[in-house]
N, C-alpha and C positions, 0 to 999 in steps of 0.2 A: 699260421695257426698256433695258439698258443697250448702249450703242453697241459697235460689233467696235473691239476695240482698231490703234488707227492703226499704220499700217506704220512709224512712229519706235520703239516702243515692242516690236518684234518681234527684232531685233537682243539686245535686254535677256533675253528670255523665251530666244531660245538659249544665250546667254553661262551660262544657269543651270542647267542641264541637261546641258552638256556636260561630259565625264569630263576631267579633270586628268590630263594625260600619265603622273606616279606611278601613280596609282588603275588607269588603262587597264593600263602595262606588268605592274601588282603580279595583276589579273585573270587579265591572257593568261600569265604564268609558273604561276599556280596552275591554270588547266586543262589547260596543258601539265602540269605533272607530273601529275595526276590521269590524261590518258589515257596517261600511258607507265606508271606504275607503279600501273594499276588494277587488274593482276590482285595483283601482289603488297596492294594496300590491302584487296582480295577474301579473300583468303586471311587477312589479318587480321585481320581482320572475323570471319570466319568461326570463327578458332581461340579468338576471345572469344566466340562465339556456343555453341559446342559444346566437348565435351571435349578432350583432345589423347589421340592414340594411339603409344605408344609402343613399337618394337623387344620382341622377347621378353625376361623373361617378362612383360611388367605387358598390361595391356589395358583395354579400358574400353569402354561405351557411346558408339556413334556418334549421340549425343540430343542433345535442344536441354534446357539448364537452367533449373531452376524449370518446367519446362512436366510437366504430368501426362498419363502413358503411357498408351494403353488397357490397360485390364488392371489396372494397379497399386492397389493399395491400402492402401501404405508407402513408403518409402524403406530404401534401405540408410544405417548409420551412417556420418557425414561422416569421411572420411578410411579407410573401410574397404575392403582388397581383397580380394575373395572368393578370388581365384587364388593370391593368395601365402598359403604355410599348411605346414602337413605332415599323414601321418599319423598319426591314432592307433588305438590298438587300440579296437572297440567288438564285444563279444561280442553285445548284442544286435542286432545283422544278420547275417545280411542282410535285405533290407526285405523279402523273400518267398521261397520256396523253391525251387528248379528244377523241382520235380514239381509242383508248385501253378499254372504256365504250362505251358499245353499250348500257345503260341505260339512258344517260344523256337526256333528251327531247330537241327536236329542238330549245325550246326557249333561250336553254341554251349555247345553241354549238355554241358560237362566232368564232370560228377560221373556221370551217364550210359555216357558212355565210359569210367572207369577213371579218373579220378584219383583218389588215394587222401588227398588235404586238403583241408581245408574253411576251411584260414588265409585264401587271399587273401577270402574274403565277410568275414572280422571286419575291416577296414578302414572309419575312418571320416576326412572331410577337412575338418580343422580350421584356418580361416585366421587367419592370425597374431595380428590385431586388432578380430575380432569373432568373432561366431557364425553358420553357416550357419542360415536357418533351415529347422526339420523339413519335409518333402514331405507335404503333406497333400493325399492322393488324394480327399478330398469335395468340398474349393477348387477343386481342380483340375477334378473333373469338372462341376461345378457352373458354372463357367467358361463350360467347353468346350460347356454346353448351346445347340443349336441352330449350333453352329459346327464349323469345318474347320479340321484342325491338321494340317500336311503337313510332315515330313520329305524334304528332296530331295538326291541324292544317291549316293555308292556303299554296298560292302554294308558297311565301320564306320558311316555314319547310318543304315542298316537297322538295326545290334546296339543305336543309341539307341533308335531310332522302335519296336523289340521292348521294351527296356529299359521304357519309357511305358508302352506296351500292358502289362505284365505290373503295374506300380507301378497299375495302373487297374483292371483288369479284375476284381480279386475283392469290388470292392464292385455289382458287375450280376451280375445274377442271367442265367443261363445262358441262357434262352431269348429272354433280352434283349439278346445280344451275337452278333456275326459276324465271322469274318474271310474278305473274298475279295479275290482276287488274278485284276486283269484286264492282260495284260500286263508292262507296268512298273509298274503302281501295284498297290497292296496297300493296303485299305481294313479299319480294325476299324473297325464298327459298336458305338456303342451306344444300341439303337433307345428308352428311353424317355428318351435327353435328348437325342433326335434328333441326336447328338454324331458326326464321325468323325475317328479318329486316322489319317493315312494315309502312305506314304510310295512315292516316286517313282523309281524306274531311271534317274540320268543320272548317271554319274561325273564328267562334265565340265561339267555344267551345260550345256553347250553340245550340239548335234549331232557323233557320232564314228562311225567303224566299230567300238564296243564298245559298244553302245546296247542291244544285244539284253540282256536281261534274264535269261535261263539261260546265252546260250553269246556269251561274252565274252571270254575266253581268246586275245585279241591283240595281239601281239609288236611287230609295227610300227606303232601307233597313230598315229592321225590326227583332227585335231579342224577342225570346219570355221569359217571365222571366219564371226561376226556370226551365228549360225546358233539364238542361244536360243529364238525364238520357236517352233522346231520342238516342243521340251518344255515349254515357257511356257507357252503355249496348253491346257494341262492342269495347272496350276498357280493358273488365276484362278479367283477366288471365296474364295479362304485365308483366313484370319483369323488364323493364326502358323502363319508360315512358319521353317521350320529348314535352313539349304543348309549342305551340307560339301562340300569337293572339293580332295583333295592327290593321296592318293597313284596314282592314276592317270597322274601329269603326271609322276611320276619315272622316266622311261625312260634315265635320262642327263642328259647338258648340254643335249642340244638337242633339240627338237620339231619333228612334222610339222603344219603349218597349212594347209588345203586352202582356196584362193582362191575358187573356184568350187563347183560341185556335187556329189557322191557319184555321181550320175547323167552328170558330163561321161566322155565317150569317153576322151579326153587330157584328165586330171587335172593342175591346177597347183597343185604344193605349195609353199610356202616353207618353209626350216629356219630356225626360228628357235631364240634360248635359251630355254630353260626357262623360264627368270622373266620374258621379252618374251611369252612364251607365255600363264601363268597370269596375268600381269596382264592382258591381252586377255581373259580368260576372269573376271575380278574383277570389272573396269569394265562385262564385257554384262550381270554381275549385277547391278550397282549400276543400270544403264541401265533395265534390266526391272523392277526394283523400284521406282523411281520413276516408271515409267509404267505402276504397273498396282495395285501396293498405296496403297492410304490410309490415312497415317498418322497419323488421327484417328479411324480403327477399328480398327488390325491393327498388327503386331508383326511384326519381321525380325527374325532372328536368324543368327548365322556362328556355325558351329563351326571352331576353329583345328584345325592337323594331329593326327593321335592317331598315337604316336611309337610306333615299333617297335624291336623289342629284337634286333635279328642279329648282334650281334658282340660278344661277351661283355667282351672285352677293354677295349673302354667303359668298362665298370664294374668295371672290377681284376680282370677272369675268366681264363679261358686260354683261347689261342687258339683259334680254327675251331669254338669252342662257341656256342651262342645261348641261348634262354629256355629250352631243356628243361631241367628238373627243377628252375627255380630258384622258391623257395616262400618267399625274402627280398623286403621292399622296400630299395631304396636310397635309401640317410638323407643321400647328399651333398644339400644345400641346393641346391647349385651346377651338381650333373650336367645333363649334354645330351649327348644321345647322335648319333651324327655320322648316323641315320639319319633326324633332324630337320631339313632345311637351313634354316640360317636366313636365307638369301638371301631364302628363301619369306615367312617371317617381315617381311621388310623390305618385300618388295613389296606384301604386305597392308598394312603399317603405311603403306606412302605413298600406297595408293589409297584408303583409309578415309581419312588426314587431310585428302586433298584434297576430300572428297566431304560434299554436305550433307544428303545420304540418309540417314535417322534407320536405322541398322540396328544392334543389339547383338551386339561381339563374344564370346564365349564362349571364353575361352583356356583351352582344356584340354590343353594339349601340355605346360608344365612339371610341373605336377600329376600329370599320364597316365605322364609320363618315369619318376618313380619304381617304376613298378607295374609290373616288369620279372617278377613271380612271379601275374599276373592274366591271361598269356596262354594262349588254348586251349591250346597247345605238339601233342603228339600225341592231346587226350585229346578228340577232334570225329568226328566221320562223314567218313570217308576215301573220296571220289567214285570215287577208280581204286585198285585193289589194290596194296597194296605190294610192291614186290620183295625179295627176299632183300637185297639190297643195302642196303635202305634200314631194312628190321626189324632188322639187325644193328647200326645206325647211326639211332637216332632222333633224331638234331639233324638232319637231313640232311631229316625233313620233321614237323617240328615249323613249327604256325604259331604264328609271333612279332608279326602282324598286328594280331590277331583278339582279342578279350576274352570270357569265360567269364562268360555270365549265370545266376544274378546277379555282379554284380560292377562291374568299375570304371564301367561305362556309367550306371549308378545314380543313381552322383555327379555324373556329367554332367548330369543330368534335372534332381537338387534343386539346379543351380546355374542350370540354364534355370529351373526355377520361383523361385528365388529373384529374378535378373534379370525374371520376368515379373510378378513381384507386387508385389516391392520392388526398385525400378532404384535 
């Protein structure tokens, strides 16, 4: 056994060990900068890690690279953007009939009420630098066996979450299918692939006094903050989720945020902006979805705004005119219509970049812009009678909202299924 080394020889054993005043101060500058600019080296990190999201029109997947999706079973072409594109004429659609879905709701069914063309269904969206690929409803439903696919949102992801239901449903044989509507949610069943397509009542995503599901028709709107879990809580268990939520939050520049409860005696509101608002309302989404989906089984997906057509003059019209009778699309490349705000646009864009929550966005808002001859206009189930006033004057209530199924929502579908098979 060897001896403890003598206490001459201990002096030496520190001398050797000890950090070199350089080496020391060169350490302490490099964790100093690490904890001041961690978040910015976070965010670096992050933008090599995942896609970059950019300002309207481009958009992109909030994914991680090289990693395979649930669901996929391609990729899309390198360098290819499904969103950027135009139309073309395709006489073989539309992908189904109006009569052939007995799902579609009155408001939707333009050829039912009197429209008298059938142009806007020949539309097909052709992007610049590849090819969509076809909606194939066996993939699809074959997928969807034994799972939940939930639509959430107001009633444009309703005209999607029908759009589905109708692109599906005529390969289930009748006695094999359901649709019931228990409150806010509205479930199709397809009972032999145990499958359900559903979709949800929340325009705000959040808790609002417009929650009601038939009678919603209100003017001073109020959304309560931090409050998703009220609707959430009927949203777990999904497998592909689909959230939309704009046009509700356009009441103006500024919004009512309720602090507290629906239930307080003396309610305290803040006014905030619109887009201090909708972000509040972005980030509860991104929060809930990251604490409650998993993303090594299930799929998020955003729908961006779907653009409405009120002011003709947009698009070189005359004045105090909107969508009635117009049965053109508009071929500017470049249009945006001022009913789009793209403040919105931006705030999406800087709450997706910041965020590491795998969610796909779906930019349908430039695409959607041109299809300014796709809205219901007069030609839907009219809830209150018209006045003389207004039969004399049908732009006065013509809806410029709303989309005529079949129709533009369609393309919305085969762009989710194409994102859902080939990201």
């Amino acid at each position: 056994m060897k001896p403890p080394p003598s206490s001459s020889s201990s002096p030496s054993i520190l001398r050797k060990t000890r950090l070199s005043p350089f080496l020391f101060t060169l350490l302490a500058f490099i964790v100093f900068v690490t904890i001041l600019y961690s978040e910015d080296f976070s965010c670096i990190f992050s933008q090599l890690e995942y896609s970059s999201l950019s300002g309207p029109p481009n958009s992109v997947s909030r994914i991680k690279k090289n990693k395979k999706l649930p669901f996929a079973i391609g990729e899309t072409e390198e360098g290819c953007d499904l969103f950027s594109g135009r139309w073309v004429r395709d006489y073989s659609r539309p992908l189904y009939e109006e009569e052939e879905c007995p799902y579609i709701q009155p408001q939707l069914t333009c050829q039912e009420h009197g429209r008298p063309d059938k142009d806007y269904q020949h539309w097909r969206w052709q992007p610049h630098s590849c090819s969509l690929p076809s909606f194939n409803a066996t993939l699809m439903l074959e997928t969807l066996r034994g799972k939940r696919m939930l639509y959430v949102g107001d009633s444009l992801n309703r005209g999607q979450y029908i759009s589905m239901v109708c692109l599906l449903h005529r390969l289930i044989p009748e006695n094999a299918k359901s649709m019931e509507t228990f409150g806010s949610l509205s479930v199709f069943t397809a009972k032999d692939y145990n499958a359900t397509i559903e979709f949800y009542w929340a325009p705000f995503l959040l808790e609002s006094n417009a929650d009601d599901a038939v009678v919603h028709r209100i003017s001073d709107r109020v959304v309560r903050k931090g409050s998703i879990n009220k609707h959430g809580k009927n949203w777990k268990g999904a497998d592909i989720v689909v959230f939309n939520t704009y046009l509700w939050w356009m009441t103006g520049l500024e919004f009512n945020i309720l602090q507290g409860s629906f239930e307080d005696e003396v309610k305290d509101i803040a006014i905030v902006s619109t887009e201090d608002a909708y972000r509040m309302g972005m980030k509860s989404m991104l929060r809930w979805v990251k604490k409650n989906m998993d993303p090594k089984k299930t799929r998020v997906f955003f729908t961006s705004m779907s653009p409405s057509h009120q002011k003709s003059i947009d698009w070189g019209g005359e004045p105090n005119e909107n969508c009635y009778n117009e049965t053109k699309i508009i071929k500017d490349p470049t249009y945006w219509g001022s009913d789009s705000r793209k403040s919105i646009m931006q705030v999406i864009g800087e709450v997706f970049r910041k965020t590491k929550v795998p969610i796909t966005f779906l930019n349908i808002t430039q695409l959607s812009s041109y299809r300014k001859d796709a809205h219901t206009s007069i030609y839907k189930k009219q809830w209150n009678p018209l006045t003389t006033e207004q039969l004399a004057n049908p732009v006065s209530y013509a809806d410029c909202v709303h989309w005529c199924l079949p129709g533009l929502q369609d393309t919305w579908n085969e762009l989710l299924f194409a994102k859902l098979f080939y990201p």
